[in-house]
C-alpha positions in Angstrom: -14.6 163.0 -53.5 -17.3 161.1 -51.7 -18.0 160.6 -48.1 -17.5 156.8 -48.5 -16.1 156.8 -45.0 -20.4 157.1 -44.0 -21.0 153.9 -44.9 -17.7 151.8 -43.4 -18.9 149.1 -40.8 -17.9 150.0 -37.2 -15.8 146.7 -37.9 -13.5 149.0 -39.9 -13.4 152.5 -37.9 -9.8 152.4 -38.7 -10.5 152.8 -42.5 -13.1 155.8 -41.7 -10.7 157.2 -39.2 -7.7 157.4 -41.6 -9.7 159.0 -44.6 -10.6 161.8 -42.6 -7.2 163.2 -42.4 -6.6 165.9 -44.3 -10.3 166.9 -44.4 -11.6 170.5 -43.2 -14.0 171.3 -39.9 -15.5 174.5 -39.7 -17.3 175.9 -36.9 -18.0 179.5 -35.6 -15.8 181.2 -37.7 -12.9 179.0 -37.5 -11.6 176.1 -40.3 -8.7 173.8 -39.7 -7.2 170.8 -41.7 -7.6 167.4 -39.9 -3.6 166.1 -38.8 -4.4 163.7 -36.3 -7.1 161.7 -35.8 -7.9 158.3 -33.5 -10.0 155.3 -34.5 -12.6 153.7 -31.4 -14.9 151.1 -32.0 -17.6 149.6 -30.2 -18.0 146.6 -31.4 -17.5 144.6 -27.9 -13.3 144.3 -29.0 -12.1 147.8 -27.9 -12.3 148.1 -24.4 -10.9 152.1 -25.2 -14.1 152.4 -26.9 -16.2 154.6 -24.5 -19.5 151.9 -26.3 -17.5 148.9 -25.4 -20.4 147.6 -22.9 -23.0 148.8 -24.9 -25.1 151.8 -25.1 -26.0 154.6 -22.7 -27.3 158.0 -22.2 -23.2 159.3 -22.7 -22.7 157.5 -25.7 -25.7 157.0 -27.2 -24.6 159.2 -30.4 -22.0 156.7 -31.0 -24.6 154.5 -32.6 -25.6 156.3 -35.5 -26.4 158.1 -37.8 -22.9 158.0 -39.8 -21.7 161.7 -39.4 -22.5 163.0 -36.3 -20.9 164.4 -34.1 -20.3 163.2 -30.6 -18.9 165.9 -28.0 -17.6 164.1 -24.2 -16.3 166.1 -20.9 -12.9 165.1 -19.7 -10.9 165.5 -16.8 -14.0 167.8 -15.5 -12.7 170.8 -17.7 -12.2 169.8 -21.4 -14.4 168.9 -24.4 -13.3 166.9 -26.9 -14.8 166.0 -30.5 -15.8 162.5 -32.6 -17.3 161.7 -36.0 -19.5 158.9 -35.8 -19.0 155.9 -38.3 -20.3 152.6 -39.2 -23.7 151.7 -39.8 -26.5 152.8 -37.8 -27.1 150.7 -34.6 -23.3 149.9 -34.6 -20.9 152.5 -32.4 -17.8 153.9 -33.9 -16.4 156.9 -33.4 -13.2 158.7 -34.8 -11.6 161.3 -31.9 -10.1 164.5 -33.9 -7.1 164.7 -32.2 -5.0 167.4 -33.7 -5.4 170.0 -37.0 -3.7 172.8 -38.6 -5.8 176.4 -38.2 -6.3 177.5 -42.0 -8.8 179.9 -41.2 -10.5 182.1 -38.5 -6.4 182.4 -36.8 -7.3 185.0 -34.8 -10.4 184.2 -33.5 -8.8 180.9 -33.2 -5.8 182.7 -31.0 -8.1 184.8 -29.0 -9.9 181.7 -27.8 -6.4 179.5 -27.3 -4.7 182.7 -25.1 -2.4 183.3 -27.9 -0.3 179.9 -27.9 2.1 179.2 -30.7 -0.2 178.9 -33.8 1.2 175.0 -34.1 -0.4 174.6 -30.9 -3.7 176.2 -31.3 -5.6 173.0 -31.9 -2.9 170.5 -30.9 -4.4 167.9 -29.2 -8.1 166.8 -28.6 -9.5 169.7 -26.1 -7.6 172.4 -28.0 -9.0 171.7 -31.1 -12.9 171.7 -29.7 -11.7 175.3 -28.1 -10.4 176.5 -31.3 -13.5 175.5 -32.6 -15.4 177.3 -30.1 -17.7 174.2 -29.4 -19.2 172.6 -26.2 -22.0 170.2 -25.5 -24.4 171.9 -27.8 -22.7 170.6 -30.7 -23.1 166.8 -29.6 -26.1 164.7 -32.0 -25.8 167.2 -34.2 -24.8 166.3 -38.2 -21.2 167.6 -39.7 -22.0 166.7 -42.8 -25.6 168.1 -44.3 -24.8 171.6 -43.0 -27.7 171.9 -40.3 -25.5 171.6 -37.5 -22.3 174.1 -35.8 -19.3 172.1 -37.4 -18.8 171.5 -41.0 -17.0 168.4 -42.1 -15.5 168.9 -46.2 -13.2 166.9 -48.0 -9.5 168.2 -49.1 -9.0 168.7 -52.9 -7.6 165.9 -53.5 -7.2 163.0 -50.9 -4.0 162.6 -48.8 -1.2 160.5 -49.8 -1.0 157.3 -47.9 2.8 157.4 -47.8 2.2 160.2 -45.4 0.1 158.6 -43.3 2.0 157.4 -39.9 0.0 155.2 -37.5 1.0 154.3 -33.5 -0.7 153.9 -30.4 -3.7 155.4 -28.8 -2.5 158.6 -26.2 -4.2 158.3 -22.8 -6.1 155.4 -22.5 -5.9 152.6 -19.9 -7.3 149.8 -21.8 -5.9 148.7 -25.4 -3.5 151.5 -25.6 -1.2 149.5 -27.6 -3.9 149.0 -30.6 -1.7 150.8 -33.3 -4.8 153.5 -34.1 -4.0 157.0 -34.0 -3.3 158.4 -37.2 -1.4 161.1 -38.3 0.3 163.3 -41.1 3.9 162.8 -40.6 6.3 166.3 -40.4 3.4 168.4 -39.3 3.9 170.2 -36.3 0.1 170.6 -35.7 0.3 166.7 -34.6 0.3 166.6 -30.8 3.1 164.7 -28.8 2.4 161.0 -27.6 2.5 160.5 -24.2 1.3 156.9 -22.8 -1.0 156.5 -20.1 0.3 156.3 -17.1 -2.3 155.3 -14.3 -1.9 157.7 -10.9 -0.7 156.2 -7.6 -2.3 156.8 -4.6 -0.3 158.9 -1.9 0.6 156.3 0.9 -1.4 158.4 3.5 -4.2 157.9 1.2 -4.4 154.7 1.6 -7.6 152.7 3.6 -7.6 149.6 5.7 
């Protein structure tokens, strides 16, 4: 199997995003199979898109090469994980939102505090922990084998039928854009929850 998903135009991040499922990452000891995955584009249409005003020392990675990886903080305590896609000079990003621990379990359980093993690397943040990645990771290539995580393709690729596709889980902007994809009947994929925006306390309030 090829990595055609490289050369897909930002245009079409969905594509990319949905041809990674099923695929392996690797890093530090650890492998799991892709489950969940979430398409972002920065083409100036996806206000989600963390490139959607253009580039800057955060997102910079976003524009290319093709199989990168880019590595954000959230929430001032978790790390999540994109592969960059479309050509070079164009952002896209795919989050890698959920995946099934095929190898490395215990390390990958040592590093999750023992949770369920469906929810070692269920959801974005879990995954990178499984992993056992951080900022060092981001820029670096997932494809060529020089850098910490190791993107491979499955066997044989996955069945579309399979293939379920909804809204985007915990954005503010375009969370209704029908691009997070997952494996349907795995119980690796993490729960949707829609964004809800936090109210400020009435005591909080300024005049």
């Amino acid at each position: 199997m090829t990595h055609h998903w490289l050369q897909t135009p930002a245009s079409q991040v969905a594509v990319a995003a949905r041809s990674l499922l099923g695929w392996a990452v690797s890093a530090n000891g650890v492998s799991l199979r892709l489950t969940e995955v979430e398409a972002y584009a920065g083409t100036g249409e996806d206000p989600a898109s963390h490139a959607h005003r253009g580039p800057t020392p955060r997102n910079e990675v976003m524009f290319g090469p093709a199989g990168n990886v880019y590595v954000y903080f959230v929430f001032g305590m978790h790390w999540c994980m994109n592969i960059v896609c479309g050509h070079e000079g164009e952002a896209a990003a795919v989050l890698l939102r959920a995946g099934e621990v095929t190898d490395g379990i215990e390390l990958a359980r040592e590093r999750r505090n023992h949770p369920p093993d469906r929810d070692l690397a269920r959801g974005p943040a879990r995954l990178v922990t499984a992993l056992g990645l951080g900022r060092d990771a981001n820029g670096t290539c997932a494809v060529d084998g020089s850098g910490p995580v190791r993107l491979t393709p499955p066997s044989a690729p996955v069945d579309p039928a399979l293939i379920a596709a909804g809204p985007r889980v915990g954005v503010t902007a375009a969370h209704d854009v029908p691009w997070r994809f997952w494996l349907m009947d795995e119980p690796s994929v993490s729960p949707y929850r829609r964004h809800t925006p936090r109210r400020r306390r009435p005591d909080a309030l300024t005049i």
